[in-house]
C-alpha positions in Angstrom: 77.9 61.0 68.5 80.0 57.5 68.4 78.1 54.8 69.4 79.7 52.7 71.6 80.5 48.6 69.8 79.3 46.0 71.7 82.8 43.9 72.0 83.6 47.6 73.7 81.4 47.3 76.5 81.6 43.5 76.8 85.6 44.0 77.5 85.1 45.6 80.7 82.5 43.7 82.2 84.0 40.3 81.6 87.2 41.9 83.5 85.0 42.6 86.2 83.3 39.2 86.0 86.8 37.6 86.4 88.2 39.7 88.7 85.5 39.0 91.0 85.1 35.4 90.4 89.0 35.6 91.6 88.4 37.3 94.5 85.4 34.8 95.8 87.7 31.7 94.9 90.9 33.0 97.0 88.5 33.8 99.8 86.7 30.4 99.5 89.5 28.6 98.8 91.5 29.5 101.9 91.3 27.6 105.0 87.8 27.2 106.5 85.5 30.3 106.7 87.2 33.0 109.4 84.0 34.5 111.8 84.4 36.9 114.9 81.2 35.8 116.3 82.3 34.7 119.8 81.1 31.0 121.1 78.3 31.0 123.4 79.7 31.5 127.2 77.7 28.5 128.5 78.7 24.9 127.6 75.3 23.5 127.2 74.6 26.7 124.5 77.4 25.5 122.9 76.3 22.1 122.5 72.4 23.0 121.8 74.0 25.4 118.6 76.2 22.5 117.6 73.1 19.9 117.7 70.8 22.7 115.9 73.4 23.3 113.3 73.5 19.1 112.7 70.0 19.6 112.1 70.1 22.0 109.7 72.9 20.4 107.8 75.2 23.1 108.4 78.7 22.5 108.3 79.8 26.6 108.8 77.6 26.4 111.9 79.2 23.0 113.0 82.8 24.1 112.4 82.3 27.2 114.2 81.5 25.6 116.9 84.1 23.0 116.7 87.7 23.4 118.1 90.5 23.4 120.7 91.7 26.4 122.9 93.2 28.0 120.0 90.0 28.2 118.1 87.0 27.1 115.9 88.9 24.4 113.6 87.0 26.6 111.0 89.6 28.8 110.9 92.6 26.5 111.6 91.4 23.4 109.1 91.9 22.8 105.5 88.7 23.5 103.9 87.8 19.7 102.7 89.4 18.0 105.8 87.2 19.9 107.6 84.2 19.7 105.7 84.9 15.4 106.0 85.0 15.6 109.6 82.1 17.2 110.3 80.0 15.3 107.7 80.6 12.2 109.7 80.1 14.2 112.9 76.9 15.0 111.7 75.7 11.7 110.3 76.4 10.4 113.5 74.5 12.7 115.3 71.5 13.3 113.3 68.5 12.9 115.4 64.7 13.8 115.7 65.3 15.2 119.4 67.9 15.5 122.2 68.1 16.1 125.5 71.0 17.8 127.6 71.0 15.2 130.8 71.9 16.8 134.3 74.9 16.5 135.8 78.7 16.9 134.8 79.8 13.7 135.2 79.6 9.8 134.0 82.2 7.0 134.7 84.7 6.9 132.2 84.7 10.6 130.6 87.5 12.2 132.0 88.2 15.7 131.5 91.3 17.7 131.8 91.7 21.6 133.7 89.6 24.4 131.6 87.5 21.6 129.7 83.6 20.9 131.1 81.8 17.7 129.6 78.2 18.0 128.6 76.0 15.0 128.2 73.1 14.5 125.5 70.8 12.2 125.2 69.8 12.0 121.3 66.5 10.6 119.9 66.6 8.9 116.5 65.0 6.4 115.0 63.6 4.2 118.2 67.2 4.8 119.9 68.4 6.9 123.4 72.1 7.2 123.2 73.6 9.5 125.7 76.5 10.6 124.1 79.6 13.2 125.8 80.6 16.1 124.4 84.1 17.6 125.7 84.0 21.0 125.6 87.4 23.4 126.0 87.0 27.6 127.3 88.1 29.9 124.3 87.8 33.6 124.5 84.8 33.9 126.9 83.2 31.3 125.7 83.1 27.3 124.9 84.1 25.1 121.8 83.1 21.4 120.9 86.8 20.2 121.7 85.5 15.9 121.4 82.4 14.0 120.9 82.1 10.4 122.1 81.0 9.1 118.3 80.8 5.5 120.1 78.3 6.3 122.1 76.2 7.5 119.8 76.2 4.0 118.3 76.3 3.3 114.4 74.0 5.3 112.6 73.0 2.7 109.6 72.5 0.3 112.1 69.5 -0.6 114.4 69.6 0.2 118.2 71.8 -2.3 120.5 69.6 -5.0 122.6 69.8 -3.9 126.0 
């Protein structure tokens, strides 16, 4: 019987070790994470997902969510471009609460054919800012296309007198 050497069995399995950690790099490393989940088919589900995934700090949620009518920018976006963006996004919208306000339309957010506007009110720290969410129609459902970041006012600063 020939016992097998330790350096023998070690050989193999560090080849497998690096032959996955390979395979996990490319697929991390490629533009953001690809999904096949399809948006929600209502605007305001779209925005309520988008607000949750702010609130859970999740930036694969967020960038899912986020897009134009060719797709989520999650799968059209350089990994760390996209993971900037929607870090501000989501410090600018963090909040303790929000509020979808009814109605489709407030003076000065103009939308174009195929988009719908959404507007939420946020809660956060003593402030109410409604802030507009532009949304665009991709594959049966609805993408964050814009986000009025103005209106959601600064978000190390206290709230504007009124």
């Amino acid at each position: 019987m020939k016992l097998m050497s330790i350096r023998s069995v070690a050989q193999p399995l560090r080849l497998s070790f690096l032959l996955s950690a390979i395979v996990l790099f490319v697929s991390c490393s490629s533009r953001g994470a690809s999904s096949s989940v399809p948006p929600p088919a209502d605007p305001e589900a779209t925005v309520r997902s988008f607000l949750h995934a702010v609130s859970a700090n999740s930036l694969a949620g967020m960038g899912q969510l986020w897009g134009n009518s060719n797709g989520p920018l999650a799968n059209n976006m350089e990994r760390e471009t996209l993971e900037q963006r929607l870090t501000v996004i989501r410090i600018y919208l963090e909040h303790e609460e929000f509020t979808i306000v009814p109605g489709d339309h407030v003076a000065g957010v103009n939308v174009e054919a195929g988009e719908r506007a959404v507007f939420v009110q946020l809660r956060r720290r003593g402030c109410t800012p409604t802030v507009p969410f532009t949304l665009v129609y991709y594959q049966g459902g609805w993408l964050v296309r814009d986000i009025d970041l103005a209106a959601a006012g600064n978000p190390t600063r206290r709230c504007a007198e009124r």
